[in-house]
Backbone bond lengths (Angstrom), bond angles and torsions (degrees), N, CA, C in turn:
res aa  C-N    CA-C-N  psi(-1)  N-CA   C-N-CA  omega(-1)  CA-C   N-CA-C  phi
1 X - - - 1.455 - - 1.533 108.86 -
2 X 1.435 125.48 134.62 1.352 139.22 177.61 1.901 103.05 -46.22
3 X 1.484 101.22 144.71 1.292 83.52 148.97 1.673 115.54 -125.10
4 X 1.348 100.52 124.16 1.549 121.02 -147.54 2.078 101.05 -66.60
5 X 1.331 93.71 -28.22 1.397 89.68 166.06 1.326 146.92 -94.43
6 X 1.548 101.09 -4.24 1.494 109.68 163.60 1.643 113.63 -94.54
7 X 1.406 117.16 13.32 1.417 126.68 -171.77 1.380 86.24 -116.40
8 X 1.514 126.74 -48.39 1.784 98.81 -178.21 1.608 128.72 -85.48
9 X 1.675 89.44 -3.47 1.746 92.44 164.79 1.536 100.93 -98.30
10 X 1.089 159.31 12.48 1.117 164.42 151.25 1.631 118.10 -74.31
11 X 1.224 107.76 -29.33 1.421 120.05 163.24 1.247 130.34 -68.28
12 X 1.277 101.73 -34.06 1.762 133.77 -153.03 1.479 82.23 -87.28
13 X 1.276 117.23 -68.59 1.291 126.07 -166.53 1.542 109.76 -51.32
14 X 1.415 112.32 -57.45 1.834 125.65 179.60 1.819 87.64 -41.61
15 X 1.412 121.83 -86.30 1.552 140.38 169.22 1.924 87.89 7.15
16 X 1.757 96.93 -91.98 1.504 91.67 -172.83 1.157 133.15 -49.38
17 X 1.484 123.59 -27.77 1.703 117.80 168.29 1.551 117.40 -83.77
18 X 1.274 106.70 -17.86 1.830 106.77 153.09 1.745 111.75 -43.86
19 X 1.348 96.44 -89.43 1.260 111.35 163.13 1.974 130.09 -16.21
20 X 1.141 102.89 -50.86 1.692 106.22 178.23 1.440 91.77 -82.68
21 X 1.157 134.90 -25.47 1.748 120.07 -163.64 1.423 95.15 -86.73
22 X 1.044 117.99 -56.44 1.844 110.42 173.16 1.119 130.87 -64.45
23 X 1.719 127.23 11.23 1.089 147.88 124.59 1.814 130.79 -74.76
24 X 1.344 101.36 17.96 1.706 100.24 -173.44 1.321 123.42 86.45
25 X 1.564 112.56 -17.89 1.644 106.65 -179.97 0.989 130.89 -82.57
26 X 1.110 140.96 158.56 1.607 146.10 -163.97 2.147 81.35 -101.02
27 X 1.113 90.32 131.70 1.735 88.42 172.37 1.725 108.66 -163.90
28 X 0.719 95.93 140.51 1.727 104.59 178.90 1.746 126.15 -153.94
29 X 1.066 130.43 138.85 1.609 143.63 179.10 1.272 122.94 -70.30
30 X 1.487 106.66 118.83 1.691 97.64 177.07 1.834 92.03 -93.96
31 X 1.405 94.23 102.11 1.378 129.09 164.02 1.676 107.39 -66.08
32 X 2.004 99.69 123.67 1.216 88.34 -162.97 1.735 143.54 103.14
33 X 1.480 90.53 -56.82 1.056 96.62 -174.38 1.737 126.34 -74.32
34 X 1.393 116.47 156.99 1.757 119.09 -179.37 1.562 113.20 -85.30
35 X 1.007 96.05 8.37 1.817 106.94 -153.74 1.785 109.54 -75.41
36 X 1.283 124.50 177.53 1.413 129.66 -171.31 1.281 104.49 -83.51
37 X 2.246 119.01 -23.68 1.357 82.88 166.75 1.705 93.07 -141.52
38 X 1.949 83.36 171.61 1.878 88.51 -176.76 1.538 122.33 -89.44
39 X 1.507 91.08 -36.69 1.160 93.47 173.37 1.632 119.91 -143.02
40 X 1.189 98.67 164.25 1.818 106.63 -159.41 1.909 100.30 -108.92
41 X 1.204 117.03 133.66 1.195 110.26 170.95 1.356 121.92 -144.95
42 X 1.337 141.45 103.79 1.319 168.96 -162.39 1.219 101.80 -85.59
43 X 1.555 116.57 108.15 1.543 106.02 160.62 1.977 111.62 -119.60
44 X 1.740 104.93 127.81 1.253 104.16 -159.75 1.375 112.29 -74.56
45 X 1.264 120.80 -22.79 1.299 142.26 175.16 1.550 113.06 -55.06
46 X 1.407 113.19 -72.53 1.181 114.41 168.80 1.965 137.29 -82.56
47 X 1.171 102.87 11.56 1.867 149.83 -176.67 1.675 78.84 37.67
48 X 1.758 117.82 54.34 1.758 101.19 168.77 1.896 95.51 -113.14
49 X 1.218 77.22 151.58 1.847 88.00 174.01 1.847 104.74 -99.49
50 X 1.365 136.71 128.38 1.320 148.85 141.49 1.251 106.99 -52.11
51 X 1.672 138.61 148.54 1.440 119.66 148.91 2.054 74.41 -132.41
52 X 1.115 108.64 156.95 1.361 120.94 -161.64 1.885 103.45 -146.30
53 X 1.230 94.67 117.10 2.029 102.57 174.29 1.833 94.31 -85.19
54 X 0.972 147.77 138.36 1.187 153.65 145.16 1.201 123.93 -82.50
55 X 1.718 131.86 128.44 1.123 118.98 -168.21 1.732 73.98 -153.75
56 X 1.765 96.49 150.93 1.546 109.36 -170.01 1.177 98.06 -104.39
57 X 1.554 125.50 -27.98 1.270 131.13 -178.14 1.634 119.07 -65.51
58 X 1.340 121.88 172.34 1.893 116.32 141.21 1.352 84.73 -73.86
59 X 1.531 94.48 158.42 1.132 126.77 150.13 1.441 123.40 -133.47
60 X 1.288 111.24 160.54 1.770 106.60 176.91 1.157 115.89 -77.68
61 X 1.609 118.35 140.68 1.775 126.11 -177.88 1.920 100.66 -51.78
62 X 1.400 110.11 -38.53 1.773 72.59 171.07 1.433 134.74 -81.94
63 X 1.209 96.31 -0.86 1.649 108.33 175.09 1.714 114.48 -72.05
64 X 1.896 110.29 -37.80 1.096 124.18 -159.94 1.690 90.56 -91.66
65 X 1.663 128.59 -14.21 1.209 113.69 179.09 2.008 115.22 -87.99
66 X 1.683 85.65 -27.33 1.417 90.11 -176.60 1.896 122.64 -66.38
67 X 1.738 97.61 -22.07 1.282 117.89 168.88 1.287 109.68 -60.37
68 X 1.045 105.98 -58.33 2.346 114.77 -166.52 1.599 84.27 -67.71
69 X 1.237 148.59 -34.71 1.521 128.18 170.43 0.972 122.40 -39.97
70 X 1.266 112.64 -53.23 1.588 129.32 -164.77 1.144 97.36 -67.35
71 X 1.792 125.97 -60.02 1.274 129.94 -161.03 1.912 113.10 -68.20
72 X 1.580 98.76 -23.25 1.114 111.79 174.91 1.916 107.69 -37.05
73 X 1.364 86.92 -80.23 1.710 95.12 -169.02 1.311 127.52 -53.88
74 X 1.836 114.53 33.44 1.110 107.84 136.35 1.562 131.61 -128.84
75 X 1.240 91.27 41.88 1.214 123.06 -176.90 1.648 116.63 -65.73
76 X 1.228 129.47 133.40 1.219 103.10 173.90 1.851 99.76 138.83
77 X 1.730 137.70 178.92 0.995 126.25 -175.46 1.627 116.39 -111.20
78 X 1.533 116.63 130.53 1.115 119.24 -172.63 1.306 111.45 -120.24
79 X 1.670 118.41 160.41 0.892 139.33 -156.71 1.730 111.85 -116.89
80 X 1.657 111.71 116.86 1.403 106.97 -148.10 1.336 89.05 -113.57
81 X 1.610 102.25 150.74 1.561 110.00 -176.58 2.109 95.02 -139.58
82 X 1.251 104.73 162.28 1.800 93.91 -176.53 1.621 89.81 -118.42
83 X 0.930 117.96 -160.35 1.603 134.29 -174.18 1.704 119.93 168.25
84 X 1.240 121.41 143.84 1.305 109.46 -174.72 1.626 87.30 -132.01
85 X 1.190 133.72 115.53 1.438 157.93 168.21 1.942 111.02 -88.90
């Protein structure tokens, strides 16, 4: 049996990295993953990083503040290096 809710936040999520790529951003889904965020979005233009929790549901503003906490602390300026492995 499907599970109907990891298919409509899975959508949601696909939706938002549609969305940033047809705006120029490099963006992609940590598919799978339990983590604080779903999806990552890079815009080269403006050199800002998005990190984005996805949720298909409403949720309640203290739910949606306790989220941006978390996502908060990685806030801040980083130092980018490339690598080809």
């Amino acid at each position: 049996m499907p599970n109907y809710r990891y298919i409509k936040g899975r959508a949601k999520e696909q939706l938002i990295v549609r969305q940033a790529k047809a705006q120029g951003c490099l963006s992609f889904r940590s598919a799978g993953s339990k983590s604080q965020i779903d999806v990552f979005i890079l815009n080269p233009e403006t050199k800002e990083i998005t990190l984005v929790q996805s949720k298909s549901d409403k949720i309640p503003d203290a739910e949606i503040k306790r989220i941006l906490t978390k996502l908060l602390q990685y806030e801040g300026t980083y130092e980018v290096s490339a690598e080809v492995r």
